[in-house]
C-alpha positions as CSV (number, residue, x, y, z in Angstrom):
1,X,26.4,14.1,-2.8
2,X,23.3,16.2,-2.6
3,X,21.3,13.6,-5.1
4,X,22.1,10.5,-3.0
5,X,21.4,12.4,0.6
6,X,17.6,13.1,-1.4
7,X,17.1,9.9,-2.5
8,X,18.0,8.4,1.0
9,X,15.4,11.2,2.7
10,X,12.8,10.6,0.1
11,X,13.0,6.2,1.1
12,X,12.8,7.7,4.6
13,X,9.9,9.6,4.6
14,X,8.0,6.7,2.9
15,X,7.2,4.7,6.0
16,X,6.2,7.8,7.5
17,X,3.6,8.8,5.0
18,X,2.3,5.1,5.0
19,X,2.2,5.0,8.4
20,X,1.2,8.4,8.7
21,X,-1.4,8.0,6.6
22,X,-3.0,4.3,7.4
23,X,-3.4,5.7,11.1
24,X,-5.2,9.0,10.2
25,X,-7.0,6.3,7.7
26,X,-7.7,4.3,10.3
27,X,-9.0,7.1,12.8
28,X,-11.2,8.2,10.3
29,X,-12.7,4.8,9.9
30,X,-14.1,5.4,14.0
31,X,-16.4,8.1,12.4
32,X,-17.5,5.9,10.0
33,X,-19.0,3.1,11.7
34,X,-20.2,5.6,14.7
35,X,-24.1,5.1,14.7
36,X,-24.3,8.2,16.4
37,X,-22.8,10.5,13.7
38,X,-25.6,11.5,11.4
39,X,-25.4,9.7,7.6
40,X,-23.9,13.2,5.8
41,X,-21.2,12.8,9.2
42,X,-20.2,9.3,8.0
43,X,-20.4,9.8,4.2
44,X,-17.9,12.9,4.7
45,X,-15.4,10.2,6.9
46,X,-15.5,7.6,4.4
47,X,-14.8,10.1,1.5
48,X,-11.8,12.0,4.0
49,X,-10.2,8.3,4.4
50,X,-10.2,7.4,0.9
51,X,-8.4,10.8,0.3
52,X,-5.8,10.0,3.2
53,X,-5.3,6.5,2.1
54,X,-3.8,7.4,-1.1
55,X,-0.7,8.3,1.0
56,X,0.1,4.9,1.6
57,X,-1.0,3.5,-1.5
58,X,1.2,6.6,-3.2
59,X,4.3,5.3,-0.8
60,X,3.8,1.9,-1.1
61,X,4.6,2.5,-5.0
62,X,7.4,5.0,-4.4
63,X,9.5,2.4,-2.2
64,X,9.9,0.6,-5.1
65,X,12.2,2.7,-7.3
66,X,14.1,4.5,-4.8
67,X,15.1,1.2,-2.9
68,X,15.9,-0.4,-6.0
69,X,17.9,2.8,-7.0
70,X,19.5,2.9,-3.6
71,X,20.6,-0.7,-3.6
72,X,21.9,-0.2,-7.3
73,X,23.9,3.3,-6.4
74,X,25.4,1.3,-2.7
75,X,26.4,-1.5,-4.9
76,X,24.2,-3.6,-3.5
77,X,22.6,-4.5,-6.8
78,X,24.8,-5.4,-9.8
79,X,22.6,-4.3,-12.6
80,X,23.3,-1.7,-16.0
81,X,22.0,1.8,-15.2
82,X,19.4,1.6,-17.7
83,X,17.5,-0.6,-14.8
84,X,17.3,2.1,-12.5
85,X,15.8,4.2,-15.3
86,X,13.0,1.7,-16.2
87,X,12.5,0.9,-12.5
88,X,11.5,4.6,-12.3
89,X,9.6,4.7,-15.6
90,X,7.7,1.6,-14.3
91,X,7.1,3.4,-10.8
92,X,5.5,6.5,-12.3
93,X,3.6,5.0,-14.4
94,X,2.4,2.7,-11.6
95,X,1.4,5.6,-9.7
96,X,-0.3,7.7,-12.2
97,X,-2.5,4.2,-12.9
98,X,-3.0,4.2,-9.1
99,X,-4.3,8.0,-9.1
100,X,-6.4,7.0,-12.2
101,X,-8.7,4.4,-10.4
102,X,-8.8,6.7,-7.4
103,X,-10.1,9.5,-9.4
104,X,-12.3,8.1,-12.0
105,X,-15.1,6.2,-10.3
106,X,-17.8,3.6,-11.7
107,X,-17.4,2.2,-15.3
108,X,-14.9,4.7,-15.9
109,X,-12.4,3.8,-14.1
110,X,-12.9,0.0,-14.5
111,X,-10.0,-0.6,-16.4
112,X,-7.7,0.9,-14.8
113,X,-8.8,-1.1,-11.6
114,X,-7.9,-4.3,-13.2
115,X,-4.8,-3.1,-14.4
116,X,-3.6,-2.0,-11.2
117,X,-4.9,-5.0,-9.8
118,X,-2.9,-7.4,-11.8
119,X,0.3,-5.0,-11.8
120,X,-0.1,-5.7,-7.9
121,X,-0.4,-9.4,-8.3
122,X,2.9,-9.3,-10.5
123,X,4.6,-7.5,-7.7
124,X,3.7,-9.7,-4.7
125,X,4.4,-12.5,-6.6
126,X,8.0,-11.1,-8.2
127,X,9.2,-9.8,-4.5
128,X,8.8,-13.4,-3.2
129,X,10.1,-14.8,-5.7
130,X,13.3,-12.6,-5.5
131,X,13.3,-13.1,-1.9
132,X,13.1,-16.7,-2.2
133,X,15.9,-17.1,-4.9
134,X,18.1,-14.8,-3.0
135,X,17.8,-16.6,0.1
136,X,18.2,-20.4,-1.8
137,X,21.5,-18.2,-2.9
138,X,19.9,-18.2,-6.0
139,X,20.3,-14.5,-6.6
140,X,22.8,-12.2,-5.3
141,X,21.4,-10.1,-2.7
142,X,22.1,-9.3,0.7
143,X,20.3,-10.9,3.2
144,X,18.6,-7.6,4.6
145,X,17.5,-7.0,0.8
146,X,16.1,-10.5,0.2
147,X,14.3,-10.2,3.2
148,X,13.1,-6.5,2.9
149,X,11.3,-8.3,-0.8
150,X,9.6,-11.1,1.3
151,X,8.0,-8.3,3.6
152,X,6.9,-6.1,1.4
153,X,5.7,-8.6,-0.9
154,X,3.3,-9.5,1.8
155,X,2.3,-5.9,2.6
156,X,1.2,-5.5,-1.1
157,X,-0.3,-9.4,-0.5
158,X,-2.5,-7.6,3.0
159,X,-3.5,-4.8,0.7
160,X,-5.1,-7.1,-1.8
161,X,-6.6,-8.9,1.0
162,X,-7.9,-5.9,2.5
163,X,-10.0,-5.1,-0.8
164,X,-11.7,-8.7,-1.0
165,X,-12.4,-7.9,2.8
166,X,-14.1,-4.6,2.4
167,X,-16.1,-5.9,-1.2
168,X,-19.5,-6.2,1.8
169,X,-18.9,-2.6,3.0
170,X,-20.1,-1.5,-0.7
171,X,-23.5,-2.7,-0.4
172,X,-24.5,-1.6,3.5
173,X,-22.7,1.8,2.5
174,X,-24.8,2.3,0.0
175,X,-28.0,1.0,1.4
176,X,-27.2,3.6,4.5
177,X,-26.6,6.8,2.0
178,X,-29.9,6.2,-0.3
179,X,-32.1,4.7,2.4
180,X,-30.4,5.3,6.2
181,X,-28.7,3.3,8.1
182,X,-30.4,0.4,9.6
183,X,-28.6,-2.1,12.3
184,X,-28.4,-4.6,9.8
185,X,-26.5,-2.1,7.6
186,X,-24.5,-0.8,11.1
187,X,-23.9,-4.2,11.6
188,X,-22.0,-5.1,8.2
189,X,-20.1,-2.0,8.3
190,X,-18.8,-2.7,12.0
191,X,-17.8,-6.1,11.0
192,X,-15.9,-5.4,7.9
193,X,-13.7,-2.5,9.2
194,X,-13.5,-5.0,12.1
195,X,-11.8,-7.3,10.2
196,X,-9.9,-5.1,7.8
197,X,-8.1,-3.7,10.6
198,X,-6.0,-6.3,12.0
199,X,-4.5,-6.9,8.8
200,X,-4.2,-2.8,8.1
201,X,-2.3,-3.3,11.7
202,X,-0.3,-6.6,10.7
203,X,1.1,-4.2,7.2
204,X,2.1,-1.8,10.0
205,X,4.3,-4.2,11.9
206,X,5.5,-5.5,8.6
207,X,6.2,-1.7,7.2
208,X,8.0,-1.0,10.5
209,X,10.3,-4.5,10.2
210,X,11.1,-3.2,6.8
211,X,12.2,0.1,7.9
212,X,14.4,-1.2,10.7
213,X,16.1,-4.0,8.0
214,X,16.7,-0.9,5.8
215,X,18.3,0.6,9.3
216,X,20.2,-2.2,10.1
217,X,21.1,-3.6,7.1
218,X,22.6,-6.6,8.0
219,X,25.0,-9.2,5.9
């Protein structure tokens, strides 16, 4: 069926656009903390990976409602249809909340930030769970499943982590756009992306063990 063959290719193509897009994210970031580029040089890298890191963020979202559908429509998943429906009605909604903080900036978009926020603490929190349950034999799910929750629970888990990483990169970014950068400021922005990237790399790893459960999918 044509509608199946496009929902398989659509869960395909998210680990390539999060991929994809965390390593041109993370290429970018070398331009960024480069005290040679000029401030307007660093300010346009930091605004070019906050563009590309929405790729990602969009397929981290995304993999929710077509695995979910995929696992219902295999039989993997013994749930009404009307689940598959909310599961996208939930996704989209998601993702237009996730486009909302990236767009509206400041006070505008504080709202939506702590919405997103806590929707992300749900899901970290609900995947492990249902990991958890199904591997207890709690829940009825395959073992690839059950472990494909666990992992990407913790990817969402790294994201989180990520932003409490970056909260000092606000302050020296700022100080180096009003004022210049200085090597105190060079300093804390070399640190932080430092530090944020082994565990950008570690949700690499994880996003590729995903992928190769969702290949594999054993018993």
């Amino acid at each position: 069926m044509l509608g199946a063959s496009l929902l398989v290719l659509l869960h395909v193509l998210i680990p390539v656009y999060w991929l994809g897009g965390d390593l041109g994210a993370f290429y970018g970031s070398t331009f960024m903390v480069d005290p040679r580029r000029s401030v307007p040089e660093r300010m346009m890298a930091l605004k070019i990976l906050n563009n590309i890191d929405m790729a990602p963020r969009t397929a981290l979202i995304m993999a929710f409602p077509t695995g979910f559908t995929l696992a219902w429509q295999r039989g993997w998943l013994q749930i009404a249809d009307g689940w598959v429906f909310a599961a996208w009605i939930a996704g989209l909604v998601w993702l237009a909340l996730a486009w909302t903080v990236h767009l509206k900036h400041g006070p505008a978009g504080a709202t939506y930030k702590k919405v997103d926020l806590a929707i992300r603490y749900i899901v970290v929190f609900a995947l492990w769970a249902a990991g958890m349950l199904a591997l207890s034999g709690e829940l009825a799910l395959p073992l690839f499943i059950a472990l494909k929750c666990l992992v990407l629970g913790t990817c969402v888990a790294l994201g989180l982590l990520v932003r409490v990483q970056l909260v000092p990169l606000f302050g020296a970014i700022a100080q180096m756009r009003d004022h210049g950068p200085t090597p105190e400021s060079d300093r804390v922005i070399a640190k932080v992306n430092g530090r944020a990237r082994i565990s950008v790399i570690t949700i690499w790893v994880l996003v590729l063990i995903a992928s190769v459960l969702g290949i594999a999918t054993p018993v």
